[in-house]
N, C-alpha and C positions, 0 to 999 in steps of 0.2 A: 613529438612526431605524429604524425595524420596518420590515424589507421586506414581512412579513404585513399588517401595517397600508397600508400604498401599496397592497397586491394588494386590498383590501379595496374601497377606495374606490375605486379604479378600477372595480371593479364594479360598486359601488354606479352608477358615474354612468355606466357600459355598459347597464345592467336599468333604469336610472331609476328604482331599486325599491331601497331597504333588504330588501323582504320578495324579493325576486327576485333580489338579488345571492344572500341566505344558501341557498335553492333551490339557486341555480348552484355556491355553493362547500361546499356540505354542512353548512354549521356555524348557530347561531340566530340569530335576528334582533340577540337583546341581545345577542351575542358582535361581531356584526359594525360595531352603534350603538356598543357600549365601545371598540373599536379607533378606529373614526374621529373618536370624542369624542376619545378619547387622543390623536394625533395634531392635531388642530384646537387642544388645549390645550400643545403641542409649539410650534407652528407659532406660537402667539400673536394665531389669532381663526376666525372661521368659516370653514369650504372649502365649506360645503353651505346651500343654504334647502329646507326642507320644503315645497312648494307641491301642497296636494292630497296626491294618491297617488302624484306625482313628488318629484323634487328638481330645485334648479338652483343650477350653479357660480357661487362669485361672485367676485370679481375673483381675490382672492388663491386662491379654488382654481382657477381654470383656468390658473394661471401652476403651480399642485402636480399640476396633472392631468396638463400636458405634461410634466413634468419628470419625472414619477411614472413615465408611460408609457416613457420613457426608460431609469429607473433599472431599472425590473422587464428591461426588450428586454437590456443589459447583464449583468443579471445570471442570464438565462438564456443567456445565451450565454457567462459564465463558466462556470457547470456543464458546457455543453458541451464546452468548451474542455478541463475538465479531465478530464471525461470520457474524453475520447480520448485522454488520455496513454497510456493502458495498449490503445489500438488502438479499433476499432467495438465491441467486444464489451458494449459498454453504449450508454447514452443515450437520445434521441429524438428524433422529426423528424416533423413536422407539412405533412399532405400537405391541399390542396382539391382537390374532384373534383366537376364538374357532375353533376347527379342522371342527367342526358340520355349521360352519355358514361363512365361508370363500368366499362363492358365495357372500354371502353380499359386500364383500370387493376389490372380481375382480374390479368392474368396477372403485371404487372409487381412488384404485392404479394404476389404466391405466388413469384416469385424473391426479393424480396427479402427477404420474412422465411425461407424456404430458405437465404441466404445468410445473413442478419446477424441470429438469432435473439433477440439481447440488445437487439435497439433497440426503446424502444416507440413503435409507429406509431398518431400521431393522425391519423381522417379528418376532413374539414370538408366535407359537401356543401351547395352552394351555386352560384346559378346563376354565370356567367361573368364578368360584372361584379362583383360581391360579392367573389369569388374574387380577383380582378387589384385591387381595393382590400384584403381583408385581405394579399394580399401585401406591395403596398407599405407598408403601414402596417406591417410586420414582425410581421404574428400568423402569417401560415404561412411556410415554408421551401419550400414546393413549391407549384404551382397548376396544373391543368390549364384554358385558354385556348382563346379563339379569337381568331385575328388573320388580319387581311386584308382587310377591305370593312367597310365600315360603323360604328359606333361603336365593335367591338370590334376595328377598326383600330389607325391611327395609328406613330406612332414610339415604337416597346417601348424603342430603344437611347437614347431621349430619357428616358424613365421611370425610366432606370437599371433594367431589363431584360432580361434574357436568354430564349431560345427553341431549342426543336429540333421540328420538325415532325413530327407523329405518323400524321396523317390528313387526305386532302379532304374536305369536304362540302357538296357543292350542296342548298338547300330543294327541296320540292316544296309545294302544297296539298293538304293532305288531307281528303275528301269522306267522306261517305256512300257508300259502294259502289254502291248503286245507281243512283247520282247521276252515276256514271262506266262510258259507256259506252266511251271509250277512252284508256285510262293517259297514251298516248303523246301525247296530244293536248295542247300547250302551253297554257296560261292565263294573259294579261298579267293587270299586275295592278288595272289598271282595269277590268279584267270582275268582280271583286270588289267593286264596290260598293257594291253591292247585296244583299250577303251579311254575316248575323250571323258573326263572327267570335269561337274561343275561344285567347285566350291566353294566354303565359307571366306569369308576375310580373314586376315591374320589375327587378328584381333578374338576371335572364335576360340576355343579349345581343340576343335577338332580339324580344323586349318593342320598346326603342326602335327596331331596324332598323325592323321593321315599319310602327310610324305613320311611320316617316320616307319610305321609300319608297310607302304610304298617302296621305301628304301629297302625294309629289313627283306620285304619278295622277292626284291634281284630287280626292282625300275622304278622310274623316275613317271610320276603321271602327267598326262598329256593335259594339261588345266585348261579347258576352253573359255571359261569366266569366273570369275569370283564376287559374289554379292552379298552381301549382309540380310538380306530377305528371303525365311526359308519359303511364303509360298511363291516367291516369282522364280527359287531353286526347283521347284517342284514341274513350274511351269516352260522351266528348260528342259526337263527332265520330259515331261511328256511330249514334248517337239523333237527328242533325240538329238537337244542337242549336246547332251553327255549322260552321264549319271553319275551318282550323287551318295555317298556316306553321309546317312543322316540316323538321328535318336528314332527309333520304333513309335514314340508318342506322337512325334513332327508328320512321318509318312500314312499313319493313320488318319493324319486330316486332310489328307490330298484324294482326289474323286479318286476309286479306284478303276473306273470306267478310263483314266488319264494315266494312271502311276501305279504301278505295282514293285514289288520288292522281293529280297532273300533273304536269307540271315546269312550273317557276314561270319568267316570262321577261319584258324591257321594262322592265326589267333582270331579270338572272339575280342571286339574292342568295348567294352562296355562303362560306365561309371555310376556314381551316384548322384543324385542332384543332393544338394545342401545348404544348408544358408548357414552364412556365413559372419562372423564376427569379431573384432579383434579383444584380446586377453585384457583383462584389468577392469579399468571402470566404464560403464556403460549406464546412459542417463535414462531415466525413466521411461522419456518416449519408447528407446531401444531397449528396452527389458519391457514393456508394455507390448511390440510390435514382436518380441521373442515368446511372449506366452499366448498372443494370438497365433501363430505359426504352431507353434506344440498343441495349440487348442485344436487347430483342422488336422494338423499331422502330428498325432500323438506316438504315434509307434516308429521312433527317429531314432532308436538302438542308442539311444545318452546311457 
């Protein structure tokens, strides 16, 4: 069996798209319909139906999709494996990084390709929760996290997870400048009410904190946009046209002549930042990219 052909179709049914896997993996539409023909005519009946602009698995392919997903996780991690016989000086290691917390990760990526020139390092930016599911699902080796309160809680050591703690960060609300005659001055969060709100994408951790602590106030928030880009959030924010729960580190980079804030309280929502890793075996690159992180952020309470 073609491991190219497994890699194929598993795209296919990641993009939903024949025309969107061949996009994602460089090669043409009819290169990547002849592989999954070939394979379906291997396998002894259909793995796909064409419905619309999509597809959908049918029985016997979603029993080749898990399996599929499996054989490719294997056999990247053969290469790996053998990779390292001759030391780090090759490979690759695939890191997530929230779009929001990436200053964390500068420096750590400037030691570590300084140190281990050979490895190639893939980035995945994605918000928080995205990141801690491609983990587990074994598409990245590394994820930067947040755990401690809220949905991006829970028991990491239950998940088959591991952590070292990088950074605190308490929310604040962020105004309109003008809107804010004293920083210091606390905002429950049922004085928000009554205020349009702009926020993160689902995909965010602080997407679901939010309606949930929204909810637990006695309302439901008025969400005027939602975008995955804290400074163009920042830049609705100083147009009025809502405001925004965002990390204290984020609202600090915003002009303050534009965006001013409060500390948020009734509850305080706050988490840790962490990077993130799954339990068991971990190949050199990611034990090489783990002691560069402990190297910048030595004081992670392990």
């Amino acid at each position: 069996m073609d491991l190219r052909a497994l890699r194929y179709f598993v795209e296919v049914v990641r993009c939903n798209s024949f025309t969107r896997a061949a996009e994602a993996l460089h090669v043409t539409q009819p290169t990547i319909s002849k592989m999954v023909r070939a394979l379906e005519e291997e396998l002894g009946g259909p793995l796909l139906l064409r419905e619309g602009r999509g597809v959908q698995l049918t029985d016997a392919g979603q029993v080749v999709h898990a399996r599929a997903l499996q054989v490719l996780e294997q056999s990247r991690q053969l290469l790996q494996e053998v990779a390292e016989v001759d030391g780090i000086a090759r490979g690759s290691l695939s890191v997530g990084i929230m779009p929001t917390a990436g200053h964390y990760m500068a420096p750590v990526i400037a030691r570590f390709q300084q140190l281990h020139p050979g490895v190639e390092l893939h980035v995945q930016e994605q918000g928080a929760r995205a990141q801690r599911q491609l983990l587990l699902d074994g598409k990245l080796d590394m994820a930067l996290g947040l755990h401690g309160a809220g949905e991006a809680g829970g028991d990491l050591a239950g998940e088959g997870l591991e952590y070292c703690t990088i950074a605190h960060q308490k929310t604040r609300v962020a105004f309109a400048a003008h809107e804010v005659p004293d920083p210091d001055a606390p905002v429950h969060w049922s004085e928000l009410a009554q205020r349009p709100f702009v926020f993160y994408t689902s995909d965010f951790a602080l997407h679901q904190a939010v309606l949930e602590h929204c909810a637990a106030a006695g309302f439901s928030p008025q969400v005027r946009l939602q975008t995955r880009y804290w400074d163009f959030i920042g830049d609705l924010v100083a147009e009025g046209v809502g405001v925004a729960v965002m990390f204290e580190h984020v609202i600090a980079r915003f002009d303050p002549r534009r965006v001013s804030s409060r500390p948020l309280v009734g509850p305080e929502l706050h988490w840790d930042v962490v990077q993130l890793w799954r339990s068991g075996y971990l190949s050199r690159a990611a034990r090489a990219w783990l002691e560069c992180v402990r190297a910048v952020y030595p004081d992670d309470n392990r």
